[in-house]
N, C-alpha and C positions, 0 to 999 in steps of 0.2 A: 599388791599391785601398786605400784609409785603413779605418781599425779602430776603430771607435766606444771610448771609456774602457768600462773594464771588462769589456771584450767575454772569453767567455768560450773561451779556445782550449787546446790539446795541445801538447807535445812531440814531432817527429815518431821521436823513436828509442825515445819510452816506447813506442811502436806495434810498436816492430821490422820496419820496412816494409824491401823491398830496392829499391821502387822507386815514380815517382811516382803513377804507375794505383794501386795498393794502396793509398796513404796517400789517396788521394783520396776508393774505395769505405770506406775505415774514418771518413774524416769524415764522407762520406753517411750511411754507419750510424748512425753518433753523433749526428747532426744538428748539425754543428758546419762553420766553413769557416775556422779561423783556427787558424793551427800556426807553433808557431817550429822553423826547420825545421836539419836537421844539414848543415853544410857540404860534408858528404861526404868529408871524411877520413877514408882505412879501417880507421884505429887508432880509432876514434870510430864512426863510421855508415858503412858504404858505399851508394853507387846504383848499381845497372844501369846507370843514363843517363850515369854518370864525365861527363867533360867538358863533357856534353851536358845538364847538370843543370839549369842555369839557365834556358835554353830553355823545356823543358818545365815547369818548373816553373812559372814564370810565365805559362804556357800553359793551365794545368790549371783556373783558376778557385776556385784557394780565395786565403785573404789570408793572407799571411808578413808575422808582426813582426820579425822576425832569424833572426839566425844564429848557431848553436853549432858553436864548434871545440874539438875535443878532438888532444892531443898524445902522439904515440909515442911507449911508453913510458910513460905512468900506469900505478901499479899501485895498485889500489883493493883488494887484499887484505887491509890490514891499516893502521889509521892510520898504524903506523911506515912501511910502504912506500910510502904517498901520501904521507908529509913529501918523502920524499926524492926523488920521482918528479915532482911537482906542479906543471904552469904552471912559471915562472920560475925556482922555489926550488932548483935546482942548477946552480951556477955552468955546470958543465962541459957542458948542453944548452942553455943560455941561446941561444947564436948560432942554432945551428939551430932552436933554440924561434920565435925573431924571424922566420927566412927563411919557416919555415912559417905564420907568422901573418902575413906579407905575400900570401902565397900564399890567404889565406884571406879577406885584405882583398879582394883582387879577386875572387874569389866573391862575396864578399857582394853587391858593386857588380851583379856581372852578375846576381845574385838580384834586383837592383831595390832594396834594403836597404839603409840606412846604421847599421846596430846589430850589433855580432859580441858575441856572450857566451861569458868564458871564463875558466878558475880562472886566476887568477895565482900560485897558489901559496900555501905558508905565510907568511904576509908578518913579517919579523924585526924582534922588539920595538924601539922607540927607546934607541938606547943600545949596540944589539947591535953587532959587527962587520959583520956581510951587510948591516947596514941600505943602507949608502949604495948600494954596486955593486947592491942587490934595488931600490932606489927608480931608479939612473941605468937600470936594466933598462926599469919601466915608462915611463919617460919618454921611452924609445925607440919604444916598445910606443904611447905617446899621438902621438910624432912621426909616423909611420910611418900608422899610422890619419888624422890630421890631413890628410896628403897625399893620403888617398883620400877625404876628406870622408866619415869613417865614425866612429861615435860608441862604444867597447869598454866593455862594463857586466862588470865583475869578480864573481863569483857568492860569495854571500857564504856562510859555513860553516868556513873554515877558520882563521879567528882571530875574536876578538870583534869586537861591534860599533865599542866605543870605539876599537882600532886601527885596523880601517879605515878611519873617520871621521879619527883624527889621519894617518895617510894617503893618503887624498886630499889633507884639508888642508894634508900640507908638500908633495906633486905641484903642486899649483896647476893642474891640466891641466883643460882644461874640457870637454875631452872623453874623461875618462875620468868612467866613473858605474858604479853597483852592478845588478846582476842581482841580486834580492831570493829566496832558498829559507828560508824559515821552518823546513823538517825538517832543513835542512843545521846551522844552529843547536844542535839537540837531537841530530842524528845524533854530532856533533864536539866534544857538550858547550860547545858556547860561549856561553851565556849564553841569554835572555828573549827570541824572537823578536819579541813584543809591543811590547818595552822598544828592541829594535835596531831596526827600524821608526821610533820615536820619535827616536832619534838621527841614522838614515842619512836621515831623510824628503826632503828636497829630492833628492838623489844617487841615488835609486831609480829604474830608469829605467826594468826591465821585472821581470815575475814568474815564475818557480816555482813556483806553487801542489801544495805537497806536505807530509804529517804524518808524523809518527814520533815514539818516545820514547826518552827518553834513557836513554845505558847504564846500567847495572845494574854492571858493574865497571868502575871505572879505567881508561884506556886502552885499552878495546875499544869498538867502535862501536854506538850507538844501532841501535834496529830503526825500519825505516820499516814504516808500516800505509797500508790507506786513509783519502780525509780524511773526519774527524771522527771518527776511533777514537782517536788520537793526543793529545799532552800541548800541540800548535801553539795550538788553541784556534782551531781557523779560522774561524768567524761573528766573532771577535773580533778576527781579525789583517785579516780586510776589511773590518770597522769602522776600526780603525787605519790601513789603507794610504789610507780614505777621508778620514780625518782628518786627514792630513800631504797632502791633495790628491796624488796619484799617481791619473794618469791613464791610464796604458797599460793594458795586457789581462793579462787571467788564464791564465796558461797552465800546466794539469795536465802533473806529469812524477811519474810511475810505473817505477821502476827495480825491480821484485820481481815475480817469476813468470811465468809462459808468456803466448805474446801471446792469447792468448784468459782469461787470467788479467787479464791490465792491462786489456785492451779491457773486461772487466766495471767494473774498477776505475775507468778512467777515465771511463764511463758512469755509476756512480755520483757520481763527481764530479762532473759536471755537474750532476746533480738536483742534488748538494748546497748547490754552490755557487749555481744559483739561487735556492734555499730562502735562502743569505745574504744574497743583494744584495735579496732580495725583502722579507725583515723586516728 
């Protein structure tokens, strides 16, 4: 089922569903039918329906813009232990990073989906040592996708804008593209969501719609809030993703609080966001 631009949908792990019947009564609730949905890796999201994911998912009657893979092993405790943890960025889980993200390539395919979104990691400045072996990594990562006619949008937050733009740009892969998070920005202190928008604009390929402010010390993490409490400027960052034409969907992701906490949140989001696209 195709997804009108701008269409306004969830995250299905901000919901903390364990299975597709519950993700499906929390869109009814919501009045929503469009969710980017988690691959089902159990270090990431599990389902009840394991194997049988696809199936039913595709059965259930709402619309899936991708897919989210998350890898064993992230630890989100602490910036310093998502450097080290993160998508690609350690040598030594690199191989089984890849096996698992072929594994997740054909998911997606059996979702009906050709978009997987996922960190790539810290990606190392030009100039660095990792650079090359972290770039020969992605390019495995664009092969490998390539072969399943699947498109990997890298989720932006853990370096600036400008790198991952010079990034892409020495990849040359054309199917590699950005999964856009505006509070990832502020969470990771990396710069102007506004302003990374303006740089990444063609290379955007899906959204995160999420706020937060940034840290208050040094090397600890930004707090996320709900949107439009936050420092993102969200009426203004979906003026911006309209101005750089980015056409895909809006998709709320709520990482804070019990799920009857986010399901208010993300219900708020929605008013909110239509109150955006409306003025």
């Amino acid at each position: 089922m195709s997804v009108e631009p701008l269409a306004i949908g969830v995250c299905s792990w901000s919901l903390q569903v364990k299975n597709v019947l519950e993700l499906k009564k929390f869109l009814d609730r919501l009045g929503i039918d469009v969710v980017q949905i988690a691959c089902g890796d159990p270090h990431h999201a599990a389902w009840e329906e394991g194997d049988h994911l696809p199936e039913v998912a595709r059965a259930a009657g709402f619309r899936m813009t991708g897919a989210m893979l998350g890898f064993p092993g992230e630890d989100y405790t602490t910036l310093q232990t998502i450097q080290h943890t993160g998508g690609f960025g350690n040598p030594a889980t690199r191989a089984e990073r890849l096996e698992r993200l072929a594994w997740a390539l054909d998911r997606t395919r059996a979702l009906g989906l050709n978009d997987l979104m996922l960190h790539a990691g810290f990606l190392p400045e030009p100039g660095t040592p990792d650079r090359k072996p972290f770039l020969d990594t992605l390019a495995k990562v664009s092969d490998l996708a390539k072969a399943k006619g699947v498109t990997i949008a890298f989720e932006t937050g853990q370096e600036t804008a400008d790198l991952l733009r010079r990034t892409l740009d020495d990849l040359k892969c054309s199917n590699l593209k950005v999964n856009f998070d505006p509070a990832n920005m502020l969470l990771y202190d990396k710069g102007d969501p506004l302003r990374a928008v303006e740089i990444l604009g063609p290379a955007i390929r899906s959204v995160h719609v999420k706020d937060a402010n940034r840290p208050t010390t040094p090397g600890s993490w930004g707090e996320e809030v709900a949107l439009g409490q936050g420092q993102v400027n969200i009426k203004q960052f979906v003026k911006t993703l309209q101005k750089v034409g980015y056409r895909g969907s809006l998709c709320i992701e709520r990482e804070v609080g019990n799920q009857e906490q986010r399901l208010a949140d993300v219900a708020h989001g929605i008013r909110y966001l239509r109150e955006c696209l409306a003025g």
